[in-house]
C-alpha positions as CSV (number, residue, x, y, z in Angstrom):
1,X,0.0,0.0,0.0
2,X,1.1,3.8,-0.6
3,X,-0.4,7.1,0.1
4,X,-1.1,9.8,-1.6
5,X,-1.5,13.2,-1.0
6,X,-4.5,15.0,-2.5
7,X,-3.2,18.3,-3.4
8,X,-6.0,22.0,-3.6
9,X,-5.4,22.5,-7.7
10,X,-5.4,25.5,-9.4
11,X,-8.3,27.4,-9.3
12,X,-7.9,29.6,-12.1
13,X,-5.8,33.1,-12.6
14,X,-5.1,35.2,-9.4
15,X,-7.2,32.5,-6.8
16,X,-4.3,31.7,-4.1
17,X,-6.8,30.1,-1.6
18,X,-10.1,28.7,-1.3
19,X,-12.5,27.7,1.9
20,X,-13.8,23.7,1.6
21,X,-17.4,23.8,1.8
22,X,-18.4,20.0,1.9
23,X,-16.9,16.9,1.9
24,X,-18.2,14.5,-0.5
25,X,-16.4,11.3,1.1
26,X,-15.7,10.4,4.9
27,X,-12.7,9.0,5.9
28,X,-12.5,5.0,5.4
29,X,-14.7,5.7,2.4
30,X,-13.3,4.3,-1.1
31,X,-12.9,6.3,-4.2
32,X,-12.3,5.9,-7.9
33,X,-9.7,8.1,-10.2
34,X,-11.5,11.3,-11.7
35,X,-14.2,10.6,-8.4
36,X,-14.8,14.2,-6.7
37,X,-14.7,13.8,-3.3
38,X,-15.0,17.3,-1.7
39,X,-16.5,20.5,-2.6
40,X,-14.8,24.0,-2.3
41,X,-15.0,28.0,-2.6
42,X,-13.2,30.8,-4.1
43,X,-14.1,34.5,-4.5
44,X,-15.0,33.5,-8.0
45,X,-16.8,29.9,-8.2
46,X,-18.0,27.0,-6.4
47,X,-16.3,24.0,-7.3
48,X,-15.9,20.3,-6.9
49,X,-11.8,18.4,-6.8
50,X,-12.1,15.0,-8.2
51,X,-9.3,13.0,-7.0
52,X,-6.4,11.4,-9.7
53,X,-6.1,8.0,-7.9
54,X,-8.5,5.4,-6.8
55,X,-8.0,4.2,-3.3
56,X,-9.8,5.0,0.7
57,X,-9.4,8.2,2.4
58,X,-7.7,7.9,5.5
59,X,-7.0,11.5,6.9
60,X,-8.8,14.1,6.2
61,X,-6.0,17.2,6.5
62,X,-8.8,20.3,6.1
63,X,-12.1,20.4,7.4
64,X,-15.0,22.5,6.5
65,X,-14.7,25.7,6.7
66,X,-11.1,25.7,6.5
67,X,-8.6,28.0,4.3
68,X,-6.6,26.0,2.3
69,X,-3.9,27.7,0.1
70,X,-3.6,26.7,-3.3
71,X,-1.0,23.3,-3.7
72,X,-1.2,22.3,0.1
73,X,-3.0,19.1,0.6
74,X,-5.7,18.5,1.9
75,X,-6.2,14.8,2.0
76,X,-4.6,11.5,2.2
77,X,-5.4,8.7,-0.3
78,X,-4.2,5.2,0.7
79,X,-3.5,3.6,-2.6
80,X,-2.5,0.0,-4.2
81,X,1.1,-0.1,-4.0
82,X,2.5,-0.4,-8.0
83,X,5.1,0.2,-9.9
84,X,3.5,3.7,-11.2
85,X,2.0,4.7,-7.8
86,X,2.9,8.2,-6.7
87,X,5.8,8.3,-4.2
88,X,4.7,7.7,-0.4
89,X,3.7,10.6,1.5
90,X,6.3,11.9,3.8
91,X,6.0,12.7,8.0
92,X,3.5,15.1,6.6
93,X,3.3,17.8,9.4
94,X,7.1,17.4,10.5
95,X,8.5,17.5,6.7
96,X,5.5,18.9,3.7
97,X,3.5,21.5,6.1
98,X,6.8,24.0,7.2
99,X,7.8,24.0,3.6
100,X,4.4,25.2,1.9
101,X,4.3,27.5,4.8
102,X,7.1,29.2,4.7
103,X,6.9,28.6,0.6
104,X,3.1,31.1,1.3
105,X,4.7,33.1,3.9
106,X,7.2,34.0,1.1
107,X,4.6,34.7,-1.3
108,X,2.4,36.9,1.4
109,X,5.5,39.0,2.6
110,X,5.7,39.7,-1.5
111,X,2.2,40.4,-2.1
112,X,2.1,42.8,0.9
113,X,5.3,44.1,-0.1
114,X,3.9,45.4,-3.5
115,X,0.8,46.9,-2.0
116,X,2.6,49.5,0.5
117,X,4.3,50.5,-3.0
118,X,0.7,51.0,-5.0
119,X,-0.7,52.4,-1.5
120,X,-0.3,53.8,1.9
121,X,-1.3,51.9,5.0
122,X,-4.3,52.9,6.6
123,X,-2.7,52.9,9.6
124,X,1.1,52.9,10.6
125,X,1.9,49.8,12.0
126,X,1.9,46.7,9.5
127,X,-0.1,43.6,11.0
128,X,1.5,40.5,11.4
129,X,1.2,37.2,9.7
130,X,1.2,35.7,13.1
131,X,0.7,37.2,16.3
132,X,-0.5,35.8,19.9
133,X,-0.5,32.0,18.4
134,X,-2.8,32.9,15.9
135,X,-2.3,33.2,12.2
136,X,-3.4,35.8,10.1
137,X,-4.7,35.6,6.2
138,X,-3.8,38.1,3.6
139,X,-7.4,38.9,2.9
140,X,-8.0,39.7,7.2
141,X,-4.7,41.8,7.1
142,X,-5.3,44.1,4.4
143,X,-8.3,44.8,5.8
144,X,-7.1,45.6,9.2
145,X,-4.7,47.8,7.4
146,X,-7.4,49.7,5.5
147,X,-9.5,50.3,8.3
148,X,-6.9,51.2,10.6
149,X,-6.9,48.6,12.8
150,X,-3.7,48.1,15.3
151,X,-2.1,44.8,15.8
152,X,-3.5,44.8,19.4
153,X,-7.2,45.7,18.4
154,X,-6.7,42.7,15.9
155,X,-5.8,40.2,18.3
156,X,-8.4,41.2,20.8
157,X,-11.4,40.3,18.4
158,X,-12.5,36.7,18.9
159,X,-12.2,34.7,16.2
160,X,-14.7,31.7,14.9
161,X,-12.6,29.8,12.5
162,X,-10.3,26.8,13.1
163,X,-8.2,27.6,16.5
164,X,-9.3,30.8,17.2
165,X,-8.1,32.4,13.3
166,X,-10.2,35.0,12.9
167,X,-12.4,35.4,9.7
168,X,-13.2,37.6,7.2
169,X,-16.9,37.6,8.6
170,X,-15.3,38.2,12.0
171,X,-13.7,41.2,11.2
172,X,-16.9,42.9,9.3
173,X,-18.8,41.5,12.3
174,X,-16.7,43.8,14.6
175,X,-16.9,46.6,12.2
176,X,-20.5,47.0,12.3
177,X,-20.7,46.2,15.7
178,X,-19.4,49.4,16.2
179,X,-15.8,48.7,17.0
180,X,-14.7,51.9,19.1
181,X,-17.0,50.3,21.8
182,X,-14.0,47.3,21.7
183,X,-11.1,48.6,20.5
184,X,-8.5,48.9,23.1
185,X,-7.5,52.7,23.9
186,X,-3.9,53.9,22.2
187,X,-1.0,53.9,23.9
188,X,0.6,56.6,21.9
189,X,1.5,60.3,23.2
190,X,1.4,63.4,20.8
191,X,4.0,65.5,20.5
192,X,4.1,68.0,22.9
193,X,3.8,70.5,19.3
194,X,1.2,69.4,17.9
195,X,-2.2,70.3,18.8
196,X,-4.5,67.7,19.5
197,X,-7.7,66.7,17.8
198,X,-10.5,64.2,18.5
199,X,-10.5,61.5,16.2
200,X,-13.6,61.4,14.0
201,X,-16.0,58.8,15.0
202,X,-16.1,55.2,13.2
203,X,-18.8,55.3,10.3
204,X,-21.3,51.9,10.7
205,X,-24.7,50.9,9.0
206,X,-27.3,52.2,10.9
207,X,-29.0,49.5,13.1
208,X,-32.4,48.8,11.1
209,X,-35.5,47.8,14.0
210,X,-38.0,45.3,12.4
211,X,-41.0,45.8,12.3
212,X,-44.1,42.9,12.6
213,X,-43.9,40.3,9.8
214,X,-40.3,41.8,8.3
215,X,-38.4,38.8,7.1
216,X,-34.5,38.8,7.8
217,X,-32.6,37.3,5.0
218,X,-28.7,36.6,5.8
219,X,-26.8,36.8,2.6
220,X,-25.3,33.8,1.2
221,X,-22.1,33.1,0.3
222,X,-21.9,34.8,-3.1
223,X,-24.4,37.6,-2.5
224,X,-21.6,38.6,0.2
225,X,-18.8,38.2,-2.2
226,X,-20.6,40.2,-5.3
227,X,-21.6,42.6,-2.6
228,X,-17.6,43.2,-2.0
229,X,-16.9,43.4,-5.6
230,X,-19.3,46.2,-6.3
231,X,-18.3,48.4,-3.5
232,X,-14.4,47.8,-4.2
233,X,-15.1,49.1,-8.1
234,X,-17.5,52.1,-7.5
235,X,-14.1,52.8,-4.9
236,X,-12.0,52.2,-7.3
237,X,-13.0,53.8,-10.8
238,X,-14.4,57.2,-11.4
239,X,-17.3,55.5,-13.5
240,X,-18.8,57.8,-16.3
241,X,-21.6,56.5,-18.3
242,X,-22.1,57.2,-22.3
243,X,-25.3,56.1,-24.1
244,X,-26.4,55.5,-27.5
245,X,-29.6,54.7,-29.2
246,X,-28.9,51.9,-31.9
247,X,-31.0,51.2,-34.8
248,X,-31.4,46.9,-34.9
249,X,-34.1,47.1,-37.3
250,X,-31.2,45.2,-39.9
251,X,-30.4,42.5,-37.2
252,X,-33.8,41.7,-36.3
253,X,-34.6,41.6,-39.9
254,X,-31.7,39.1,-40.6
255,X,-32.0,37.0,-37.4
256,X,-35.9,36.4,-38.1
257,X,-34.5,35.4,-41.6
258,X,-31.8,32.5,-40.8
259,X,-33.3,31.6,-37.5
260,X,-34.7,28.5,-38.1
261,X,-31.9,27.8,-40.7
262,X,-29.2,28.3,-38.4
263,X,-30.4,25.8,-35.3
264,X,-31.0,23.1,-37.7
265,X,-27.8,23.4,-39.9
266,X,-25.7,24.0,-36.5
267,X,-27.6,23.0,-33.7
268,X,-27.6,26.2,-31.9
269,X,-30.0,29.2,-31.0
270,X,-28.9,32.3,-32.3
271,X,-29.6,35.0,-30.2
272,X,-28.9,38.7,-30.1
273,X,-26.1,38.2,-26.8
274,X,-23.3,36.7,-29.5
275,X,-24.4,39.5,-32.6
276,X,-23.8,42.4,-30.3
277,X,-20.6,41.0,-28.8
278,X,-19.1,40.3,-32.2
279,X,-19.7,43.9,-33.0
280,X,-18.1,45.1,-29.3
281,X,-15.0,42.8,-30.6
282,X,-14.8,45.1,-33.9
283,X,-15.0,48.0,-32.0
284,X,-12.3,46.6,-29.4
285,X,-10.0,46.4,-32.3
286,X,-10.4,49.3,-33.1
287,X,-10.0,51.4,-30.0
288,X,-7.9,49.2,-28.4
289,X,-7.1,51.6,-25.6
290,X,-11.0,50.2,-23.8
291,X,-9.3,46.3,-23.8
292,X,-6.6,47.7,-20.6
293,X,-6.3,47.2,-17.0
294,X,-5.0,49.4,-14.0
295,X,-1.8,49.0,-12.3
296,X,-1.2,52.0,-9.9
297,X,0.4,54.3,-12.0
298,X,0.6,51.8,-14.8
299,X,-1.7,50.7,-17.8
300,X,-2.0,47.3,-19.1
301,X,-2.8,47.1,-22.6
302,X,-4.3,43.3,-23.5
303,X,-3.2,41.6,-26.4
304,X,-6.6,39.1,-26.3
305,X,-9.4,40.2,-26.3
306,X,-12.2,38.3,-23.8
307,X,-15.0,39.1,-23.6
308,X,-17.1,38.3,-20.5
309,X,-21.0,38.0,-20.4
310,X,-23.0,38.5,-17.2
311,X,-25.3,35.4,-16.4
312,X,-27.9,35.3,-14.0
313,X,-28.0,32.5,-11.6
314,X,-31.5,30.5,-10.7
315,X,-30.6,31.6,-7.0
316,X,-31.0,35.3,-8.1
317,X,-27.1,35.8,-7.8
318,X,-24.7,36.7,-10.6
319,X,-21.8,35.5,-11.9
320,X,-19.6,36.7,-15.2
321,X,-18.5,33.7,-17.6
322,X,-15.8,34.6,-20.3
323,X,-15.6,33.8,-24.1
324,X,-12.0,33.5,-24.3
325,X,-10.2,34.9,-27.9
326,X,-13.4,36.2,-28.6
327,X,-11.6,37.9,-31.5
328,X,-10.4,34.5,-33.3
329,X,-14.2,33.7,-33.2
330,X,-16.8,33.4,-36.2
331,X,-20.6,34.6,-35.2
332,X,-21.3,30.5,-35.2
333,X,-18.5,30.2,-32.7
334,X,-19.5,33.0,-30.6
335,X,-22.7,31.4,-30.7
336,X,-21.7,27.9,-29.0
337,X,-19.3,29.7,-26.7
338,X,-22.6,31.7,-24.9
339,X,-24.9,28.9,-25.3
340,X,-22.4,26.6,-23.6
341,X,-21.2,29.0,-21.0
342,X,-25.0,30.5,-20.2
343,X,-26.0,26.7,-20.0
344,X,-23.3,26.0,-17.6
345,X,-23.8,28.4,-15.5
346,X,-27.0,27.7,-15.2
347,X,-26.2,24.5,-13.7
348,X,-23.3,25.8,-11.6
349,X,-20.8,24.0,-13.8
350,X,-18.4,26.4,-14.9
351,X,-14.9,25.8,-14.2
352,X,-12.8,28.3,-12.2
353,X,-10.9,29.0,-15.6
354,X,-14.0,30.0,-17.5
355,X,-14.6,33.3,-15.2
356,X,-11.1,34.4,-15.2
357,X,-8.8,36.6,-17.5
358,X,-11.9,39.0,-19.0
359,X,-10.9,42.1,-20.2
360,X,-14.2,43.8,-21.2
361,X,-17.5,42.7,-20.2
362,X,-21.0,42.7,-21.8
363,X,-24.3,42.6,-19.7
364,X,-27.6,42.3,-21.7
365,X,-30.2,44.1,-18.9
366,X,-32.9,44.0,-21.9
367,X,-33.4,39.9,-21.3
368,X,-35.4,41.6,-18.2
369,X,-37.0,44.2,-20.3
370,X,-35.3,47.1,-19.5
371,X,-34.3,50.1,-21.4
372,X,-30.8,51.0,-20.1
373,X,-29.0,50.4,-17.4
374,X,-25.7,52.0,-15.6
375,X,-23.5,49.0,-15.1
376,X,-20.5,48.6,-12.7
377,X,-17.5,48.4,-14.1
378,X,-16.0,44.4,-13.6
379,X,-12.3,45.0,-11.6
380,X,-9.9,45.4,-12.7
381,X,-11.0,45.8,-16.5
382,X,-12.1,49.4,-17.5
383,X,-15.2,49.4,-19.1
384,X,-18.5,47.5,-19.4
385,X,-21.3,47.7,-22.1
386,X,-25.1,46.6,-21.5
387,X,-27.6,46.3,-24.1
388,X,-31.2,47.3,-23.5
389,X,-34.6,45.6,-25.3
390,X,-34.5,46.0,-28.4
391,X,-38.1,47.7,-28.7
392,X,-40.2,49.2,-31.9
393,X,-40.5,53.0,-32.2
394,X,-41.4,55.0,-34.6
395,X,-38.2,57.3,-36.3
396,X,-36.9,59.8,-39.0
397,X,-35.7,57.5,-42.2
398,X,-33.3,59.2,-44.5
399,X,-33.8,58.6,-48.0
400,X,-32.5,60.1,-51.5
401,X,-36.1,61.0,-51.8
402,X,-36.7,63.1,-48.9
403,X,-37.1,62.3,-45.0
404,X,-39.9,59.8,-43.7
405,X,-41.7,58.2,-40.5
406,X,-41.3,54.2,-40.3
407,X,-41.1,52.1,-37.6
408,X,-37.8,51.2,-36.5
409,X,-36.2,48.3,-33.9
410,X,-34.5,50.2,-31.1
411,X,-32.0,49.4,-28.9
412,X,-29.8,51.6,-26.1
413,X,-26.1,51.1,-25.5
414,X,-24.9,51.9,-21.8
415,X,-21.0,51.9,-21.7
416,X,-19.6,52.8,-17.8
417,X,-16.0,53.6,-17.9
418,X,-12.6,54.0,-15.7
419,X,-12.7,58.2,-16.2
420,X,-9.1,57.4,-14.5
421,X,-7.8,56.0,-18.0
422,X,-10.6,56.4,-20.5
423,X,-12.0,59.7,-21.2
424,X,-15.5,60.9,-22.8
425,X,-14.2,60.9,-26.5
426,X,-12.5,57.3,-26.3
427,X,-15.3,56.0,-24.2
428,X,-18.4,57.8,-26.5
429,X,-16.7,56.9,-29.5
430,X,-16.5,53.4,-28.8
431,X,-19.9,52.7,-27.9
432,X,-21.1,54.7,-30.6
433,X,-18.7,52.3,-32.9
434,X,-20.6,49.4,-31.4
435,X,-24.0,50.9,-32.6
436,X,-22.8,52.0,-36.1
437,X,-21.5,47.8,-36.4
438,X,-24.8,46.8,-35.8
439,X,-27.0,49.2,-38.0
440,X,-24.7,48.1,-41.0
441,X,-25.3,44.6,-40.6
442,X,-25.6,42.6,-43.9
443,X,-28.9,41.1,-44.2
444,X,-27.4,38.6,-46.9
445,X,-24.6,37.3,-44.5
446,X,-24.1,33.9,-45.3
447,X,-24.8,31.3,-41.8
């Protein structure tokens, strides 16, 4: 017999960590190759690890509700001994443990290294990695750091995770909670020179009182995390928002045409999402300064060009699968690429991969029959486009033969942009690109 460690994979770009949510399998329980055996968490998907080997768990290294960083492992598999079976694990907590940890220490001291150069600390006094026994993510320090929290104050709040580590929702507990009530007093003197002034009071959400037959709902998991990803880009881009009125009358024409045609030669529903992203691709190329990202004082300029498309969940919660290369992409590729990735998501089957990388991102708000919208830019791109119902109106035709009334399919264009990097020309001139794509569309295109 051997064993073998199962090791947290790679959950897509920039995910370092992720929480286990459920184990599928008990230890003693046997298990077959490509079986997944426990479900886990990320600030971008929900996700099951299937195992590589078949075998019976016997230790369990992370429970539920644990943080486990990304290549530490969190199982052992006790496997038929072969002459292909994986080498035997070592004294795991003696030997593998104090090398990933001080292999993620490394990468922490790094990562925290970089941000004091993009930013100042909130407050003056860095907070440890460890500190009283307990041990400290990345996520809980930066936010002690931008809320000006001391190391003591930190250690003071009780934690509710493994050991004591405090969480996450620990730490916005105590802020709401109205942390001056807790926080222990300073220790520090003012100079003798300088005049003193009283601190201005912590800001918290105001306590709401129920009344008779309110319902309290407590966010789930990803309302939370979608929550923390709007605030943190209305905080971090200046977001201006152009608009345009585009004429579909020519796309609805052609669509109604080829329909039919197009689902049975391809076996795929055309819909309006992959005809309005192809022309956002066209207009990409040729503004090319809307496909960048933000780097404190730098700007990243993307060579692909992905395209993200915002799906809404059955639970009511939203989540942002990418069409990756969306430029290398015909209209009937386009076409599978949504269809597979809407579908998907729909069944909460989208791998961590699929809603990474994006660089722009599309939102159609007019599936719910609305006009316009003002969307929020997707961090860290710089821009983000949704498309309105496409509705019948009556409008001014130019002809060779004079002006007339006809009736005309109508569609608005909301683009939000970084004002930080993209100004009212670039970011009006693109959108407005978008709509002139669309009006020229060829109502002979071949399918």
């Amino acid at each position: 017999m051997a064993q073998f460690e199962l090791i947290l994979p790679k959950m897509g770009e920039s995910v370092a960590e992720a929480t286990i949510t459920n184990w599928l399998k008990n230890e003693g329980d046997t298990i077959d190759a490509e079986e997944s055996v426990v479900e886990v968490a990320t600030d971008k998907v929900d996700s099951e690890v299937p195992s590589p080997v078949s075998g019976t768990i016997v230790k369990i290294l992370a429970q539920v509700n644990d943080v486990a960083a990304v290549g530490a492992p969190i199982a052992i598999i006790e496997t038929e001994a072969t002459g292909d079976s994986p080498a035997p694990v070592a004294a795991h907590t003696e030997t593998t443990a104090p090398a990933q940890q001080a292999a993620a220490q490394e990468i922490e001291t790094s990562i925290a290294a970089a941000a004091a150069t993009v930013a100042p600390a909130a407050s003056n006094a860095l907070i440890a990695k460890k500190s009283n026994g307990r041990f400290y993510s990345p996520l809980v320090r930066s936010m002690a750091k931008e809320e000006g929290i001391s190391q003591d104050e930190l250690d003071a709040i009780t934690g509710s995770g493994k050991d004591g580590r405090l969480t996450k929702k620990d730490l916005l507990a105590y802020l709401e909670s109205g942390r001056a009530q807790s926080a222990p007093a300073s220790t520090a003197t003012p100079a003798p020179s300088a005049p003193t002034q009283a601190a201005p009071a912590p800001t918290s959400t105001p306590m709401v009182t129920p009344t008779p037959g309110t319902e309290i709902i407590e966010m789930d998991r990803m309302r939370k995390l979608i929550a923390d990803h709007m605030v943190n880009s209305v905080h971090t881009s200046p977001h201006v928002t152009s608009f345009v009125e585009a004429d579909m009358t020519r796309v609805v024409q052609w669509r109604n045409k080829v329909k039919n045609t197009f689902q049975q030669k391809h076996g795929e529903k055309i819909t309006f999402t992959p005809i309005i992203m192809e022309a956002i691709v066209k207009a990409i190329q040729d503004f090319p300064m809307i496909n960048v990202s933000v780097d404190g004082s730098k700007i990243i300029k993307h060579a692909d060009i992905n395209v993200g498309m915002a799906a809404a969940l059955p639970s009511g919660n939203l989540i942002v699968p990418v069409v990756k290369n969306a430029n290398q992409l015909s209209l009937l590729g386009l076409t599978k690429a949504v269809n597979d990735l809407a579908n998907r998501a729909r069944n909460n089957a989208l791998k961590p991969d699929e809603i990474s990388g994006g660089t722009y991102t599309l939102t159609n708000v007019g599936t719910f029959g609305n006009l316009l919208g003002t969307p929020i830019i997707n961090q860290p791109q710089v821009a983000i486009m949704a498309a309105g119902a496409i509705v019948k109106k009556p409008a001014v035709i130019e002809t060779p033969e004079g002006d007339m009334i006809g009736i005309r399919h109508k569609m608005f264009l909301s683009h939000s942009y970084d004002h930080r990097v993209v100004d009212g020309a670039l970011g009006g001139m693109f959108v407005k690109r978008v709509a002139e794509y669309l009006e020229a569309w060829d109502l002979n295109r071949e399918i």
